[in-house]
Every structure is written in C-alpha cells, then in structure tokens.
C-alpha positions as CSV (number, residue, x, y, z in Angstrom):
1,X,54.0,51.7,101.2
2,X,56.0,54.8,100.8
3,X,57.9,56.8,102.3
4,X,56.5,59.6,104.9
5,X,55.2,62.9,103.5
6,X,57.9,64.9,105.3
7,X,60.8,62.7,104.1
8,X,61.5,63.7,100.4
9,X,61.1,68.2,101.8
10,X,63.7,67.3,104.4
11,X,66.5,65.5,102.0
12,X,66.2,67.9,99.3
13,X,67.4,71.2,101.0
14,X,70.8,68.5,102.0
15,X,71.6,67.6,98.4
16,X,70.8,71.4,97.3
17,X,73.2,72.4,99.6
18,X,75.9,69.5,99.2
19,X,76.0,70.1,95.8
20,X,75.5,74.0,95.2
21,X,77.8,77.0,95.1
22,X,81.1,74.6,95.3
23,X,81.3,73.1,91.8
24,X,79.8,75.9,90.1
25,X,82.2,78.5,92.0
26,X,84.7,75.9,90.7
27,X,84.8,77.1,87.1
28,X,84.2,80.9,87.7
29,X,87.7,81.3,90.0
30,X,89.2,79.2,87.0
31,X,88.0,81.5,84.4
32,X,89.2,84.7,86.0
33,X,92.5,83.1,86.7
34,X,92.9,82.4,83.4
35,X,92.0,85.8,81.9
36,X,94.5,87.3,84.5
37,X,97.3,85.2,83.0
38,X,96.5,86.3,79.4
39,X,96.7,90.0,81.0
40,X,100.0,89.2,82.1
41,X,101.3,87.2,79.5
42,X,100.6,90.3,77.0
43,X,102.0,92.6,79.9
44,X,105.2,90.6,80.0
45,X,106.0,90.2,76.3
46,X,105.6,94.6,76.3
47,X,108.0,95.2,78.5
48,X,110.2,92.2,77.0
49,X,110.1,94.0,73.6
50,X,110.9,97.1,75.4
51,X,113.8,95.9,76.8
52,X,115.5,94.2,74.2
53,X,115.3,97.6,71.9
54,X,118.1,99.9,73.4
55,X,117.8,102.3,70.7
56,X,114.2,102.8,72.2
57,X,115.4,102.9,75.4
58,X,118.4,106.0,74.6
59,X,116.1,107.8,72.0
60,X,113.2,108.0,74.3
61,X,115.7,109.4,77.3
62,X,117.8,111.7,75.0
63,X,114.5,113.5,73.8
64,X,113.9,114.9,77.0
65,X,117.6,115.6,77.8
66,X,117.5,117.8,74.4
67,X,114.3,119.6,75.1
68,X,115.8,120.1,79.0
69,X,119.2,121.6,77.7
70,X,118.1,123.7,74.6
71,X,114.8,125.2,75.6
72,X,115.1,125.4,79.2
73,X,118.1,127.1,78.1
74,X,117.0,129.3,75.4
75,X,113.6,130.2,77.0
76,X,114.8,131.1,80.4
77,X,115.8,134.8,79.1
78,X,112.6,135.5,78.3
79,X,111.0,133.6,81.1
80,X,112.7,135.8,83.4
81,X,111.8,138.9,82.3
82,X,107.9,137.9,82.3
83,X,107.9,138.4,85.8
84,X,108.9,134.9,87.1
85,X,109.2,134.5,90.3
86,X,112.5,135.3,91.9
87,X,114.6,132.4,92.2
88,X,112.7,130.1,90.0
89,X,114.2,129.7,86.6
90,X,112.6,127.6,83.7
91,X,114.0,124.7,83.9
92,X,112.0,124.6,87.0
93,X,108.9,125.4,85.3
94,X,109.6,123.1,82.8
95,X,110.5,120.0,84.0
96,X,106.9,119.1,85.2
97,X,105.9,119.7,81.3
98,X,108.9,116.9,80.4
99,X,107.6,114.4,82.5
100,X,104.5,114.4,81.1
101,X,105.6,115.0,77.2
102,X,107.8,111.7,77.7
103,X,104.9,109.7,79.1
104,X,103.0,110.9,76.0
105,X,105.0,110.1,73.1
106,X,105.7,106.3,74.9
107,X,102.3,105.3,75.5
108,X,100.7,107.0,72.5
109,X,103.3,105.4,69.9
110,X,103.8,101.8,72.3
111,X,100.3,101.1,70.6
112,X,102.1,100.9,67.3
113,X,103.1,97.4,68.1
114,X,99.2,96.5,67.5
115,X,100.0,97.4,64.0
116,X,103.3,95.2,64.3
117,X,101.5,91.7,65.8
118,X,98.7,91.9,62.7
119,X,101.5,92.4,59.9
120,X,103.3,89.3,61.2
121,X,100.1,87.4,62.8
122,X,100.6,87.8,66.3
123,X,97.2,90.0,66.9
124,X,95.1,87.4,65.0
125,X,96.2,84.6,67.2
126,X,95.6,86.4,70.2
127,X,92.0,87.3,68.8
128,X,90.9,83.8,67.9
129,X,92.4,82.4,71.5
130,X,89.9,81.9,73.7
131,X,90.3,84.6,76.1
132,X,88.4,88.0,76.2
133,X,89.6,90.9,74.4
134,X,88.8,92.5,78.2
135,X,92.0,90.6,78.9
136,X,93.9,91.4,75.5
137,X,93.4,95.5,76.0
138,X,94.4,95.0,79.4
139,X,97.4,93.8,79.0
140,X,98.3,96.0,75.8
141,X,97.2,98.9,78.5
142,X,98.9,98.1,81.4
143,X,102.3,97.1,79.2
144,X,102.2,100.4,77.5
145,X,101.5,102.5,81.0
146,X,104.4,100.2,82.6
147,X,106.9,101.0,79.9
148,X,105.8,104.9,79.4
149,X,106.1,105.3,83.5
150,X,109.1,103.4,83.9
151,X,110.9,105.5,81.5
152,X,109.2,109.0,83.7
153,X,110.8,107.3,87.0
154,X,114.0,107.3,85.1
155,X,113.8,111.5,84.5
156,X,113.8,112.1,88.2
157,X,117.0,111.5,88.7
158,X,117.5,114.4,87.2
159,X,115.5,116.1,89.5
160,X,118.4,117.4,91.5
161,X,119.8,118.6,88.3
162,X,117.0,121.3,87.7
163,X,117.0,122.4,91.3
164,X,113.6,120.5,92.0
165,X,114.1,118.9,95.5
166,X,111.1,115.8,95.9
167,X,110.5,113.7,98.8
168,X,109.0,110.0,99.1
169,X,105.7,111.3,99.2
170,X,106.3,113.4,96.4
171,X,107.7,110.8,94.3
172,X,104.6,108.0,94.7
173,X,102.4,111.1,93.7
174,X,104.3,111.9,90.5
175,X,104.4,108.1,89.4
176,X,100.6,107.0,90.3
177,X,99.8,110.2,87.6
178,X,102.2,109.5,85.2
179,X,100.8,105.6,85.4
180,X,97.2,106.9,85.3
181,X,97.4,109.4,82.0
182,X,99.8,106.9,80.5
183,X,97.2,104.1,80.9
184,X,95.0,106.5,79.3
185,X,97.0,107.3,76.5
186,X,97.8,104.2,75.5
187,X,94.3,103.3,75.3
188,X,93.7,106.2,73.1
189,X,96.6,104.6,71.5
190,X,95.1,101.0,70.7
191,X,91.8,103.2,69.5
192,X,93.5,104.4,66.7
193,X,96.2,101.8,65.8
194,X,93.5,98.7,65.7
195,X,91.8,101.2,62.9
196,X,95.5,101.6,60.9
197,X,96.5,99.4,58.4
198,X,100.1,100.7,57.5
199,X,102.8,102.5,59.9
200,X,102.9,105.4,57.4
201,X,99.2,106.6,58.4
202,X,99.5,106.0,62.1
203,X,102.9,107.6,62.3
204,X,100.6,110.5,60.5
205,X,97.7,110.4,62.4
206,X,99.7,110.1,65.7
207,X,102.4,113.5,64.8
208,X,98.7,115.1,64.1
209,X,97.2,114.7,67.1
210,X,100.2,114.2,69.5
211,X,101.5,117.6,68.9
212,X,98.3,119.5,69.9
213,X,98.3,117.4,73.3
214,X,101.5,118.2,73.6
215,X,101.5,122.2,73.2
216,X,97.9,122.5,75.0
217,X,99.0,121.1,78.1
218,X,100.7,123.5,79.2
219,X,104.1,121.7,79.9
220,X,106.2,124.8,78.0
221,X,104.1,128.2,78.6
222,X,101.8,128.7,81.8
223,X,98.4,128.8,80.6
224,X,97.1,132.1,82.1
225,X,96.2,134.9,79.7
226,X,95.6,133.0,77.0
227,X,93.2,133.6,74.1
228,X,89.6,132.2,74.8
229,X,89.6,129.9,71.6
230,X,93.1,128.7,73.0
231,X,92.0,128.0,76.7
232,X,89.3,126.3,75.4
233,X,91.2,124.1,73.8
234,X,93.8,123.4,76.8
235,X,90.9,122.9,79.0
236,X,89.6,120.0,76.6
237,X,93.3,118.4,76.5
238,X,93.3,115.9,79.2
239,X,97.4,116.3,79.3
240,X,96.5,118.9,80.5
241,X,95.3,118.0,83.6
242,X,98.1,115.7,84.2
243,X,100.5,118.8,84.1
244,X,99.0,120.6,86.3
245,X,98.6,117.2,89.0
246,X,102.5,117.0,88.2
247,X,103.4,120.5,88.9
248,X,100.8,120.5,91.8
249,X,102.6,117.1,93.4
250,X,106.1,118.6,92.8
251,X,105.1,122.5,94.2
252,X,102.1,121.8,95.9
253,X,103.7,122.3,99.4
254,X,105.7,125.9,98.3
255,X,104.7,129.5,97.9
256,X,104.7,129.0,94.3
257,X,101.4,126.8,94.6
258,X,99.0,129.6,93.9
259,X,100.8,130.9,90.3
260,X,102.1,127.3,89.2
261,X,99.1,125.1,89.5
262,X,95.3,125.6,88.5
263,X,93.1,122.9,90.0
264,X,93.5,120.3,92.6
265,X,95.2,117.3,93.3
266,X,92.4,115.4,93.6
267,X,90.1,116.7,90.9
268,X,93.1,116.5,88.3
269,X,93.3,112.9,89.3
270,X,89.7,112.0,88.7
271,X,89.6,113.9,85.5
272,X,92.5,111.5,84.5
273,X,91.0,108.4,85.6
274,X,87.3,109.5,83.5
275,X,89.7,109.7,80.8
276,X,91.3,106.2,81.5
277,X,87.5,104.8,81.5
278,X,86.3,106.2,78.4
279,X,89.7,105.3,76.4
280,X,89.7,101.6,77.6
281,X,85.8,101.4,77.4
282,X,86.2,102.5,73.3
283,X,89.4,100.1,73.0
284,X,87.9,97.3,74.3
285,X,84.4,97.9,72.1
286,X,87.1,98.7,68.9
287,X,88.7,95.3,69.5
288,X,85.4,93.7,69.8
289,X,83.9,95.3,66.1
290,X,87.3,94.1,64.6
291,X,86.9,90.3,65.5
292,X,86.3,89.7,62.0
C-alpha cells in the first residue's frame, strides 16, 4: 500500500519553502559585498597615492592661487568698465570659474594613474581578479571625484578672501556639483587613458581637449553675446553647466541672479548627472573590450 493521494501535494510546498529563497539569497548578498569591497579597496589606494604626493597636493592648490592673483587682477580693469555690476569686482566673477577649472584638471589627469598600474602590472591584476570591471571603474571613479572635490573644498576657504560670503546650505550645494561633474570627468578620463599606451600621448590628448572645456565653460568671460559658432560650442561643453550650477549655488539668492547665471539649479544638475551616466556607461564598456 502507498501512501494517500493527498500526501506527496501537501509535503512538497514545505520542502519548497524550507529550502528556497534562503540559500540562494545566501550567495547573491555575498557577491555584492564583495564587489563593494573591490570598489573601496581601489577608492582607498586613490586617495592613498594622493596623499603621499605633496607636490600634487601644493601644485594643484597653487594653480588656482596664480590664476586668482594675476587674472582676477589683471582682468578686473577691464571687467569694470564692461558695465559690471556696481560693487562686484572679478574676482567675484571668477572664483566660481576656479572651482570648477580645479575640479577639471584633477579628475581629468587622476585617470593617468590607469596608464601608471598597466606599465608596472597593477591594472592587469586587477583585470584578471575575479571581480567586475563594474567594480574596478567604480572605484577609479569615485577615487578620482573624491580627490578632485576634496581639493575644491579646500578653495573655499578662500572664499572670504574674494568677498564671496556662503552659508551651510551653500556649501553642500557647491560640493555635491563639484562631486557630480568630477565623477564625470574622471570617467571621461578612464575613456581615454585605458585607450593610451604612453604618458607622452595622453598628456597630449588631455592639454587638447582640456583646454577647450576649460575656455567654453564660461569660468573667465560671461557667455552672453557671444558668436553663434562659439555658443554652440559652450552649450555642448558639459563644464559648462557646472559653472553655471556653481555660480547659481553661490549667487542664486542675490540680485545678481538674473545677469550671472543662465539655467537652473536643478536642470544644470541633471545635465551633469546624463553626463556622469554616459561617461561611466563608455568606461565601463572600454574596460570590458580591453580584457584581452
């Protein structure tokens, strides 16, 4: 005799259900943890780097300091007689622009360690270990952002200096876009150092497009009354946009609003962050077409 036809339908929902989402959840939550701690482990050993190079650290503060002192100096004559607004001198205008320059030469030229770890056999390693390279770009990413913001939080103690007075809600605006375009940027970054062989031709290919960034945005001249071809151009420079969410962050709440700043907080913010998806979407896919 066997057992009753109901038996076997009645036991099988228990041992589905003993024996179901646990152990397989099991290895999921492992994996995850263990691609956040390759992240981390790559974020770390940036900022590490970055800290143990004090020549880095004085050469990427003096730039701005020199760029602060002579132009904002030799510029302001003529800045005041284009009809600036009375009591606002170019430092003023300026220092906006500074912020974002520095946060674009560190997190565009922190991507030349890539070129770094495969000369000395560091970038192979991490490409044959078994985590993603989801995991390896974000960790190259988010140390390059970290570094290139850390060093903007450092030029707003100079803030005072330049007669720009910010508050605490000021402040967290500046740094969350100076961490969002430098993520970006550094991604842009790792697209084009994964693709350089020696430090000669990224150091090239870096001063050639850096510089356009740089004078497009906007972070030295205002940007009204410009030729078409060139506000073309500064429209299609995503620095751009991070100028303007600076100076709108910093002026924003003054009468100075309506001539300083072109667009939006908010819309300046999500142009950044389409650029931050698009650059770490092609950094990841370049890292995956280089596995060999």
């Amino acid at each position: 005799m066997g057992l009753p036809r109901g038996a076997p339908a009645r036991q099988r929902p228990m041992l589905s259900a003993g024996t179901g989402s646990g152990p397989a959840a099991a290895p999921e939550l492992a994996g995850w943890r263990h691609e956040i701690r390759a992240a981390y482990a790559i974020w770390l050993r940036e900022l590490i780097r970055f800290a143990s190079e004090r020549a880095r650290i004085v050469g990427a503060l003096g730039q701005p300091l020199i760029y602060l002192a002579i132009m904002g100096t030799g510029f302001g004559v003529s800045f005041r007689s284009a009809a600036a607004p009375s009591g606002f001198s170019y430092l003023q205008f300026m220092y906006p622009g500074v912020l974002g320059m520095t946060v674009l030469f560190t997190a565009m030229f922190s991507a030349i360690s890539i070129i770094w770890d495969r000369e000395f056999g560091f970038l192979k390693e991490i490409l044959v270990a078994p985590v993603s390279r989801v995991s390896i770009v974000a960790g190259k990413v988010l140390g390059g952002a970290t570094v290139a913001t850390l060093q903007g939080v450092l030029l707003l103690v100079l803030a005072p200096i330049v007669g720009v007075r910010l508050g605490p809600t000021q402040v967290v605006g500046v740094i969350v876009v100076m961490l969002l375009v430098a993520a970006a940027l550094t991604g842009l970054g790792l697209v084009i150092a994964s693709r350089m062989v020696t430090m000669e031709g990224f150091q090239v290919v870096m001063n050639f497009l850096v510089l356009p960034l740089w004078l497009l945005s906007g972070a030295f001249f205002p940007l009204r009354g410009l030729p078409a071809w060139m506000a073309i151009l500064a429209r299609l420079d995503p620095l751009t946009y991070a100028v303007d969410a600076l100076r709108g962050m910093i002026y924003g709440q003054s009468a100075l609003a309506s001539v300083l700043v072109a667009h939006p907080y908010r819309l300046n913010l999500g142009i950044i962050a389409m650029f931050l998806a698009v650059m770490s979407g092609a950094a990841i896919a370049t890292f995956r077409s280089g596995e060999d």
